[in-house]
C-alpha positions as CSV (number, residue, x, y, z in Angstrom):
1,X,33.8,-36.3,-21.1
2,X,32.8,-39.9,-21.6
3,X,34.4,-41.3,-24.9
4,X,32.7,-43.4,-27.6
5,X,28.7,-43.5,-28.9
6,X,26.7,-42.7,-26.0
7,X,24.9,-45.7,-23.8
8,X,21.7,-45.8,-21.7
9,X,22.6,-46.1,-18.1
10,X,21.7,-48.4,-15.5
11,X,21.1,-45.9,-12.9
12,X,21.0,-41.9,-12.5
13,X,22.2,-39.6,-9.0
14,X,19.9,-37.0,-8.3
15,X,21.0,-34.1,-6.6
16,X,17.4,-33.1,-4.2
17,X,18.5,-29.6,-4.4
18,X,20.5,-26.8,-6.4
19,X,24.5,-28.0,-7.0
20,X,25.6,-26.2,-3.7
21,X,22.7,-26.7,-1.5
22,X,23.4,-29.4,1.1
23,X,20.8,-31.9,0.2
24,X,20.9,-35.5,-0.2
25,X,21.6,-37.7,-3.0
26,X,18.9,-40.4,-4.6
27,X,20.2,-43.0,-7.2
28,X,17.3,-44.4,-9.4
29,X,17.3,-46.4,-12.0
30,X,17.3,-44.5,-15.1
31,X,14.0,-45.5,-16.3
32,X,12.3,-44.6,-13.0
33,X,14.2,-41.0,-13.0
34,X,12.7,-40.5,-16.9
35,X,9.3,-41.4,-15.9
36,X,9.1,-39.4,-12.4
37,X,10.2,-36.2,-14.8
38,X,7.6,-36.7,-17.1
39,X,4.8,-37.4,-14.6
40,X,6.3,-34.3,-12.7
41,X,6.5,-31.7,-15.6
42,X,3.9,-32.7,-18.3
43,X,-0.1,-33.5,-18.2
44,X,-0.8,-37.5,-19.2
45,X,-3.8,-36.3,-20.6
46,X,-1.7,-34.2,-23.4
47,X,-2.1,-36.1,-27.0
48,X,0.2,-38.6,-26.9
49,X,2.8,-37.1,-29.5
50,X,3.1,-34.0,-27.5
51,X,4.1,-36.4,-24.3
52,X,6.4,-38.2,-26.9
53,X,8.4,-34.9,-27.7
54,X,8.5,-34.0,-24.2
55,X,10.1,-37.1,-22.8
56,X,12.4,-37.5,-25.7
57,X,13.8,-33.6,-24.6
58,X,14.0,-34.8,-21.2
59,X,15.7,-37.9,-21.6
60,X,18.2,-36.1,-24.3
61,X,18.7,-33.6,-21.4
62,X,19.5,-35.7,-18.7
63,X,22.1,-38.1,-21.0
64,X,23.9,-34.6,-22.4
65,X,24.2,-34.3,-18.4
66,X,25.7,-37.6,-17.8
67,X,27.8,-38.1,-20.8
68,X,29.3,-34.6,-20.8
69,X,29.7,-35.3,-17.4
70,X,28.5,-32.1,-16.3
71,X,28.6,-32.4,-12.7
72,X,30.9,-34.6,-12.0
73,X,33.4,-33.0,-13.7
74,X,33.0,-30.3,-11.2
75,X,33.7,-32.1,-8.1
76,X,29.9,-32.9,-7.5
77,X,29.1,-36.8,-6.6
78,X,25.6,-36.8,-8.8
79,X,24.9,-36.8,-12.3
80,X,21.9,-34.1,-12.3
81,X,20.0,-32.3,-9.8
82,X,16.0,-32.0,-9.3
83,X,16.5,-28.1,-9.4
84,X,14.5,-26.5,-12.4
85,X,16.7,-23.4,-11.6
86,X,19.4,-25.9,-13.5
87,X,17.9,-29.0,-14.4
88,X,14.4,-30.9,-14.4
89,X,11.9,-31.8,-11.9
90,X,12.5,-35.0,-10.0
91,X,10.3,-35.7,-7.2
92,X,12.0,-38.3,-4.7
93,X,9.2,-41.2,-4.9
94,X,6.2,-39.7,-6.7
95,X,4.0,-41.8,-8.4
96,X,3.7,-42.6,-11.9
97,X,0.9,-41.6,-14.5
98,X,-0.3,-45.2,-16.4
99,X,0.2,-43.7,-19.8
100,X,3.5,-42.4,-19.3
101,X,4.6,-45.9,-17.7
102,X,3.3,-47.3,-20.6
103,X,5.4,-44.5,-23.0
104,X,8.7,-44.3,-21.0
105,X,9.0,-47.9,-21.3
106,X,8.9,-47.6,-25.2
107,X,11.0,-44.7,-25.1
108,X,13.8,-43.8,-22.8
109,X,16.5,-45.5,-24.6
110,X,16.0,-43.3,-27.3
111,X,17.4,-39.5,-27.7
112,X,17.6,-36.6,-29.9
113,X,21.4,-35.7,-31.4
114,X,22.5,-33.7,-33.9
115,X,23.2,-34.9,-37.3
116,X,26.7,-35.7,-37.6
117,X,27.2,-34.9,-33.7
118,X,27.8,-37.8,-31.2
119,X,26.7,-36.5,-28.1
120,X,23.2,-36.8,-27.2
121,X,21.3,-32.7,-27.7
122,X,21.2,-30.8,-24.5
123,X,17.8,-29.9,-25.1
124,X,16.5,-27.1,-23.3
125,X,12.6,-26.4,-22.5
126,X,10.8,-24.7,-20.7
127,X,7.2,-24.5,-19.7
128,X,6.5,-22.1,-22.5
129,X,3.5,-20.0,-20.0
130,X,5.2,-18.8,-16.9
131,X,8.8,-19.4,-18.6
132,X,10.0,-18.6,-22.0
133,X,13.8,-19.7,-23.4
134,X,15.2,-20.9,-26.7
135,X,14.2,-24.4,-26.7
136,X,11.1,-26.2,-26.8
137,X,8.1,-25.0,-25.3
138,X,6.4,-27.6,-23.1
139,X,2.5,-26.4,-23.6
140,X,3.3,-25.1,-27.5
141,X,3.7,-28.8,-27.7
142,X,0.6,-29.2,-27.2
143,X,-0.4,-26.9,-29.8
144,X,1.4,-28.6,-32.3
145,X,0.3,-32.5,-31.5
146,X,-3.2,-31.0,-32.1
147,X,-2.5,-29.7,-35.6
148,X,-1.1,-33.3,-36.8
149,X,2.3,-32.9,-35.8
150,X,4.2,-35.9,-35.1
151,X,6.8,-36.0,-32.0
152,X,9.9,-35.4,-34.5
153,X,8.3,-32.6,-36.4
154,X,7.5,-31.0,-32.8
155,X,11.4,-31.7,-32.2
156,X,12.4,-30.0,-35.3
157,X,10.1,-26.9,-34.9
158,X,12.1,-26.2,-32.1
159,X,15.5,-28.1,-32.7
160,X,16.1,-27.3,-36.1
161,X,15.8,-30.1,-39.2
162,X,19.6,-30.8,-38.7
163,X,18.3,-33.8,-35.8
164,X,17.9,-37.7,-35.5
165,X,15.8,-39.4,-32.9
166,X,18.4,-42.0,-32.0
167,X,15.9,-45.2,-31.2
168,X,17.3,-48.5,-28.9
169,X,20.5,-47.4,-27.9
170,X,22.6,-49.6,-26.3
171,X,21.8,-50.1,-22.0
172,X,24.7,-50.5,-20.0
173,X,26.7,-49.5,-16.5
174,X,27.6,-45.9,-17.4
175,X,31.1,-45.3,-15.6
176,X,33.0,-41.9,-14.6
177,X,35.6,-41.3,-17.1
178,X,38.2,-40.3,-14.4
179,X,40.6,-43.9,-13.8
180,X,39.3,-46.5,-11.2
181,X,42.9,-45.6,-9.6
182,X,44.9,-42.2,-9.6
183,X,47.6,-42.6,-12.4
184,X,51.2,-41.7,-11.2
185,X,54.6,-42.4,-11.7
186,X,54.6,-45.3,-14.2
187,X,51.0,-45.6,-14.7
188,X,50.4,-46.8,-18.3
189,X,47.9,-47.8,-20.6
190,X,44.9,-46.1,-22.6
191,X,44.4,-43.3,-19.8
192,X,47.8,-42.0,-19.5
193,X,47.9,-41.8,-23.2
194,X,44.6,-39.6,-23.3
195,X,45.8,-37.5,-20.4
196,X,49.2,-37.0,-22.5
197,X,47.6,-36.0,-25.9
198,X,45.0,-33.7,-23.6
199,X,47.9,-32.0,-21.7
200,X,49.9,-31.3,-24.7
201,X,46.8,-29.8,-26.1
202,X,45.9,-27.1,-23.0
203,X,50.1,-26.3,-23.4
204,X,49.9,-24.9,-26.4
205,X,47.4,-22.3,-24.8
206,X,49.4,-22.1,-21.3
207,X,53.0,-21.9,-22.4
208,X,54.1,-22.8,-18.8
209,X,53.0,-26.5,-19.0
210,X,55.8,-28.3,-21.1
211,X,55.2,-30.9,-23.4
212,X,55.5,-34.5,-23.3
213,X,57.7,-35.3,-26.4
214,X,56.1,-38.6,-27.0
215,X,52.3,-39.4,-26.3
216,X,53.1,-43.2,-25.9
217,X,51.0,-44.0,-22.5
218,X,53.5,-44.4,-20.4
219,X,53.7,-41.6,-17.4
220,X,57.2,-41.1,-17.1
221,X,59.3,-38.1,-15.5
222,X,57.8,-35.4,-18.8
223,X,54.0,-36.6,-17.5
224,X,54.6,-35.9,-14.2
225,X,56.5,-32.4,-14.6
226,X,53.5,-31.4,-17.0
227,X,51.4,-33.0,-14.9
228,X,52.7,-30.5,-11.2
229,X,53.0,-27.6,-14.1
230,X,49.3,-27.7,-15.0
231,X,48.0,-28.5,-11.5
232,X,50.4,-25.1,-10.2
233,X,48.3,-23.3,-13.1
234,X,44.6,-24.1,-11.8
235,X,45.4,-24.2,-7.8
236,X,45.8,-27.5,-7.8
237,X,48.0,-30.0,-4.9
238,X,51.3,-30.2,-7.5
239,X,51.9,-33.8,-6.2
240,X,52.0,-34.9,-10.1
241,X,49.4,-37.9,-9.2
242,X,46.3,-37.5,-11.5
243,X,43.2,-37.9,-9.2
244,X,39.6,-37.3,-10.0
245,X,40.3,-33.5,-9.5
246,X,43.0,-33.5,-11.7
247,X,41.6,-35.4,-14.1
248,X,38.2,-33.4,-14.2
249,X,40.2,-30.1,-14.0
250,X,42.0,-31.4,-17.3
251,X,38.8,-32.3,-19.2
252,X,37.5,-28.9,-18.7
253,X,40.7,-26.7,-19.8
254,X,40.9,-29.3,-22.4
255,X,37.7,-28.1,-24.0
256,X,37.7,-24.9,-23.0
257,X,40.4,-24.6,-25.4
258,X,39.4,-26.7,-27.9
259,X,36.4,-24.9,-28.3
260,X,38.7,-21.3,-28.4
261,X,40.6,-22.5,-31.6
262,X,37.6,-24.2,-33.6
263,X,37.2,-22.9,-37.3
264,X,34.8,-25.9,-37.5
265,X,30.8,-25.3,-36.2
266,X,29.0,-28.6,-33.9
267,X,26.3,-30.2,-36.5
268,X,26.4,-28.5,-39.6
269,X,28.3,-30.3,-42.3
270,X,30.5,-27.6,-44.4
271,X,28.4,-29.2,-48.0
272,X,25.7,-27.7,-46.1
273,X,27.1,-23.9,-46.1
274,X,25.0,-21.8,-48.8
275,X,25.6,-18.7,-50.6
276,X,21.7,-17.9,-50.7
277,X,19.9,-15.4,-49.1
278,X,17.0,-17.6,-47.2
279,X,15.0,-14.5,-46.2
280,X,15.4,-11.9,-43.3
281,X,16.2,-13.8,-39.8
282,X,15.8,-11.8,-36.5
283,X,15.0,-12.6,-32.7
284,X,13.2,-15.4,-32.3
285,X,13.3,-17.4,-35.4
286,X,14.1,-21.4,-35.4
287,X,15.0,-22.6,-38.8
288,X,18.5,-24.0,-41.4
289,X,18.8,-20.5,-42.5
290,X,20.2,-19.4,-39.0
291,X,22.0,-22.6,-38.6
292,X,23.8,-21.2,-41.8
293,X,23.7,-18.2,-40.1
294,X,25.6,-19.2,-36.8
295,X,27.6,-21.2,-39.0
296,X,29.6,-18.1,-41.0
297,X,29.4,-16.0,-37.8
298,X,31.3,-18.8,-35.9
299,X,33.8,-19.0,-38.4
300,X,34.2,-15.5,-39.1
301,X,34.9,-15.1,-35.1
302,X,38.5,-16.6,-35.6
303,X,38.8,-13.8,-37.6
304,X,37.5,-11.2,-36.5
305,X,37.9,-10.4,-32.4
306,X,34.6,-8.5,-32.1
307,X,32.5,-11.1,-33.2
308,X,32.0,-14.0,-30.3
309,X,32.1,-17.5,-31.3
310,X,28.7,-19.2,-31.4
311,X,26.7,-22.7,-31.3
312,X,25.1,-23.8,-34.4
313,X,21.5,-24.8,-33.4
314,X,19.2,-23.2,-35.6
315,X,17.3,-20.8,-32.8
316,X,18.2,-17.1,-33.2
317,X,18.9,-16.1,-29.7
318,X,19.9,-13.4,-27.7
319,X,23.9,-14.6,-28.3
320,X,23.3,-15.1,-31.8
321,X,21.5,-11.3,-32.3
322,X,24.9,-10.1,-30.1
323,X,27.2,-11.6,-33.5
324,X,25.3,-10.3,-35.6
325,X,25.3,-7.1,-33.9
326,X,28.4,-7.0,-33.8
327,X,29.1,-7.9,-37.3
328,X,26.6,-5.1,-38.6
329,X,29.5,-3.0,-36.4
330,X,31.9,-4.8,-38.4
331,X,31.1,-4.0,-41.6
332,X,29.9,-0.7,-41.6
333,X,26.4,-1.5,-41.2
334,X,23.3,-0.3,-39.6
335,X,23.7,-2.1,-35.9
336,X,20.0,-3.6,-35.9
337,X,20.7,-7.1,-35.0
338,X,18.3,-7.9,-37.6
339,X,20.1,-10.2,-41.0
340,X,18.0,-8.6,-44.1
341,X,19.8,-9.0,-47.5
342,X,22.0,-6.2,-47.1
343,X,23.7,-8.0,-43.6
344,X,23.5,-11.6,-44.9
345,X,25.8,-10.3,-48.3
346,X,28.2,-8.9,-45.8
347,X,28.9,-11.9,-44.0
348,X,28.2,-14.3,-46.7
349,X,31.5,-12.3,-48.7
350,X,33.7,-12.1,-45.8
351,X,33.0,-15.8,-45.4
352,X,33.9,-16.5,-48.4
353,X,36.7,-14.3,-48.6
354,X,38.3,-16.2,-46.3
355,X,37.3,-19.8,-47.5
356,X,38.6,-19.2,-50.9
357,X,42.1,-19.1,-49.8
358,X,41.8,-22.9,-48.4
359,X,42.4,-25.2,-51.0
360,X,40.9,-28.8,-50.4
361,X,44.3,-30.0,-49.8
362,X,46.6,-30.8,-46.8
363,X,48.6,-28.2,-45.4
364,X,50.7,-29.2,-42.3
365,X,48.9,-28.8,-39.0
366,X,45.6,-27.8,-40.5
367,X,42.0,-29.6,-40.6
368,X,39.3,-28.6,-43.1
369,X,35.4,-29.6,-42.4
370,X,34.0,-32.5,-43.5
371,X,32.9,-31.9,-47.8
372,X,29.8,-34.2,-47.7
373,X,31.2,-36.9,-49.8
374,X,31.3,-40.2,-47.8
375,X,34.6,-41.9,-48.2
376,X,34.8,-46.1,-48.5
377,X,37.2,-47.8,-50.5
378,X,37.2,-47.5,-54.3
379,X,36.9,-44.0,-53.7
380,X,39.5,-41.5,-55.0
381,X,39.9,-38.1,-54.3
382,X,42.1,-35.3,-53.1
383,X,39.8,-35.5,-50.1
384,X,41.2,-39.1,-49.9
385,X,44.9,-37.9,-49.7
386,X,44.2,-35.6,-47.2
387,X,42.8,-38.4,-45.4
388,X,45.4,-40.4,-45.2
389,X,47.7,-37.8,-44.4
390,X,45.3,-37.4,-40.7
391,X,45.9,-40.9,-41.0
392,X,49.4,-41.1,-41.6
393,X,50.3,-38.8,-38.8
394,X,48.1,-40.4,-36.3
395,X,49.3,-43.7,-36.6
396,X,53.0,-42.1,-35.1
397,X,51.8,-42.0,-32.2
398,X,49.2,-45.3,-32.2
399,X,51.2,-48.1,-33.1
400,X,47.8,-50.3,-33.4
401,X,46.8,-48.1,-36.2
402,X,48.5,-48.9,-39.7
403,X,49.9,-45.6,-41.6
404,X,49.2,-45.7,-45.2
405,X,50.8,-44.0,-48.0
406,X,49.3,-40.7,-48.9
407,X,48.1,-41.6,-52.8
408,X,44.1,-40.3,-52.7
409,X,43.0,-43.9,-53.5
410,X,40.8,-45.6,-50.8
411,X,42.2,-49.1,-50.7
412,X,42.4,-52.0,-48.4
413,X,45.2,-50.3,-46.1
414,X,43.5,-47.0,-46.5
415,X,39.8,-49.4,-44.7
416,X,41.9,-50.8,-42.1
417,X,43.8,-47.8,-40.9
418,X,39.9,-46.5,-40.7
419,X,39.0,-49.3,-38.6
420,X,41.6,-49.3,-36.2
421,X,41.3,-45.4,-35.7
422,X,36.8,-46.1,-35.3
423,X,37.5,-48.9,-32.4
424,X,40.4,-46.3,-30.9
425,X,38.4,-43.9,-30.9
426,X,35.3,-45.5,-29.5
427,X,33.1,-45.5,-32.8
428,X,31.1,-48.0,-34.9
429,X,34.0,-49.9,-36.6
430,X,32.7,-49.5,-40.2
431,X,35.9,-48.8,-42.1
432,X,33.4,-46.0,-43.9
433,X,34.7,-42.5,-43.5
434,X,31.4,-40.2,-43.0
435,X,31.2,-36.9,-40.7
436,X,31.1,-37.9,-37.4
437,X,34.6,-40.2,-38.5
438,X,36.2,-37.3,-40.5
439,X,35.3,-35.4,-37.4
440,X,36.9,-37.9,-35.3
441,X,40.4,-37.9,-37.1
442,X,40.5,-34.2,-37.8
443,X,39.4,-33.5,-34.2
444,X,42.8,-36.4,-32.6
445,X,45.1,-34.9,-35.5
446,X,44.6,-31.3,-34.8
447,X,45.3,-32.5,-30.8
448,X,49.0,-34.5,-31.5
449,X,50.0,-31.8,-33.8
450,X,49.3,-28.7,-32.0
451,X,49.9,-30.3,-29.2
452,X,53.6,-31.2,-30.5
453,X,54.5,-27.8,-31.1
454,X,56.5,-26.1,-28.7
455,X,56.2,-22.8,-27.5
456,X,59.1,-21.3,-25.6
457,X,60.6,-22.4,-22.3
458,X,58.5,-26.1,-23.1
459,X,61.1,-28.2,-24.3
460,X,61.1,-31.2,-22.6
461,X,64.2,-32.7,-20.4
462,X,66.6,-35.5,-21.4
463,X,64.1,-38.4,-19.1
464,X,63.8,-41.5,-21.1
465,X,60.1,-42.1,-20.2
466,X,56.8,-40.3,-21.1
């Protein structure tokens, strides 16, 4: 996955065909490739806002695609393909409608994202006629322009309220995250380090792959035994040299399992969480109380092995009615898959339950969500202590950021040990602490420490390097 705040790119490689199909490859500048999916998918003589909300989806789509590296992480050489089995409708050298020119131009650097998310929405739509799905409904679009609706209320009727529309982002070269050249045997630099900090991560879910005792970016003998180990666990060539396959193969484990030990939901800040009952939520509905919804299920499913993990987005879909029932199971409840009062109470108190016995404090090894409370210096808080304990511990292991004394005042060496973290990290250096930051430190301290922790048979050998 591509690090840092998401850029425009240059150019886009479509796929003419489904992933597998043997078809060829077109690469397009980017602009071109969001203007032939509007002119191919939607009617230019739709009210303009409707178009608006459509190309704004489609250009969101099509940048999750490439900065999640979707494809290429795969093995695939192409960003998306032209497939609306999988992705959107490109048609190699169509022509262009004149409003939509006119539109895309204003338009396709801007994208939908989650509040307090980084990566740009992987908004799903479908034609809303012939095709139904849990995202935004092309012609009901249409619907909604008509009645007064501007393009970002059409967005959040089907989005949720929790979104930005993310307007002149940056345009630039958009490169693979996989190294220019394979990293072996004393490699070193920024890329080794990452690879180090992500394989110490995946060992602490596949006990075979020992750890590297010091994340310091240089690949020494540890790297390259964990390095053959994890390439033996996924049928890999155990040569120890990180290629493209390799390095892909890593990014996926990596958040496969990152994603199997989150406590923590994607774009719903913890201040957000609510006791009250909004009203009853079943099948179908779009709106903050199912985002509050997904948001104690997907906690609760650390907890509890019947209920499945979910994605906080605000539409009550088919895996979101499976939690619940399974958490109507649960509890003793009537298994209806529908959350009246009775069902919210249930999960609202086992929540809860659980919550209360996390004090807002640090305890060794754990994260807590982000509060709500933006952190800048002059501020002071036991939030601020546990701060600079993330802070503390990460700067161990990156020498270029200062460690600061754990006192839960939010001073000068408190800003800078921020800033240096943000420009690590790939993130507007602002020396402000707010949730996409807080998510940032929680998210690299909970990856040294856990991945730190041995598990038997994974202590390292006596080698002097990395």
């Amino acid at each position: 996955m591509a690090t840092g705040l998401p850029i425009i790119p240059e150019t886009i490689t479509v796929h003419l065909g489904e992933p597998d199909q043997p078809a060829p490859n077109v690469t397009v500048p980017f602009l071109d490739y969001v203007l032939n999916v509007a002119s191919s998918e939607i009617y230019p003589t739709w009210p303009e806002e409707a178009i608006r909300a459509n190309m704004y989806a489609q250009i969101s789509y099509a940048l999750n695609r490439i900065y999640t590296e979707y494809y290429r992480s795969r093995g695939y050489d192409f960003d998306i393909t032209n497939s609306t089995r999988y992705d959107q409708y490109f048609v190699n050298g169509r022509d262009i409608f004149e409003n939509i020119q006119r539109i895309g131009g204003e338009v396709f650097n801007d994208y939908i994202r989650r509040q307090g998310t980084i990566e740009p929405l992987f908004a799903q739509y479908c034609n809303g006629t012939t095709v139904t799905c849990n995202g935004l409904s092309q012609w009901g679009t249409v619907s909604l322009a008509e009645a007064g609706y501007t393009p970002y209320r059409i967005l959040q009727n089907y989005y949720g309220s929790n979104i930005d529309i993310i307007q002149n982002a940056p345009v630039g070269g958009a490169t693979p995250s996989a190294p220019a050249e394979p990293l072996r045997f004393n490699s070193a630099g920024g890329e080794v380090r990452q690879l180090q900090i992500r394989l110490n991560r995946i060992s602490d879910n596949y006990p075979s792959i020992p750890k590297i005792p010091y994340p310091n970016g240089i690949f020494g003998f540890e790297t390259e035994e964990a390095v053959k180990a994890f390439q033996r666990t996924f049928n890999l060539t155990d040569d120890g040299v990180v290629g493209n396959a390799t390095w892909y193969a890593i990014q996926r484990i990596y958040t496969a399992v990152k994603r199997l030990n989150s406590l923590n939901s994607e774009g719903l800040q913890f201040n957000e969480v609510s006791r009250q009952f909004p009203e009853t939520l079943s099948l179908g509905d779009r709106n903050t109380g199912v985002a509050l919804l997904q948001y104690y299920l997907d906690y609760l499913s650390a907890y509890y092995e019947a209920i499945p993990p979910l994605t906080v987005d605000g539409i009550f879909g088919e895996s979101t009615r499976n939690a619940v029932y399974a958490a109507q199971a649960a509890f003793g409840l009537p298994v209806d898959g529908v959350v009246g009062e009775q069902t919210w109470n249930a999960i609202v108190d086992a929540y809860y339950g659980i919550v209360r016995r996390i004090p807002v404090s640090y305890v060794e090894g754990n994260t807590i969500p982000f509060e709500g409370t933006v952190l800048r210096q002059g501020s002071e808080s036991e939030s601020v202590r546990v701060l600079q304990e993330y802070l503390d511990y990460i700067a161990g292991f990156f020498p270029e950021i200062p460690g600061v004394t754990p006192t839960g005042y939010f001073g000068p060496r408190t800003e800078a040990s921020v800033r240096a973290l943000q420009e690590v990290v790939g993130l507007p250096v602002s020396g402000i602490v707010n949730a996409v930051t807080w998510g940032a430190i929680t998210d690299l301290y909970s990856d040294l420490y856990i991945g730190s922790r041995l598990n038997e048979g994974q202590y390292p050998g006596s080698g002097l390097g990395g």
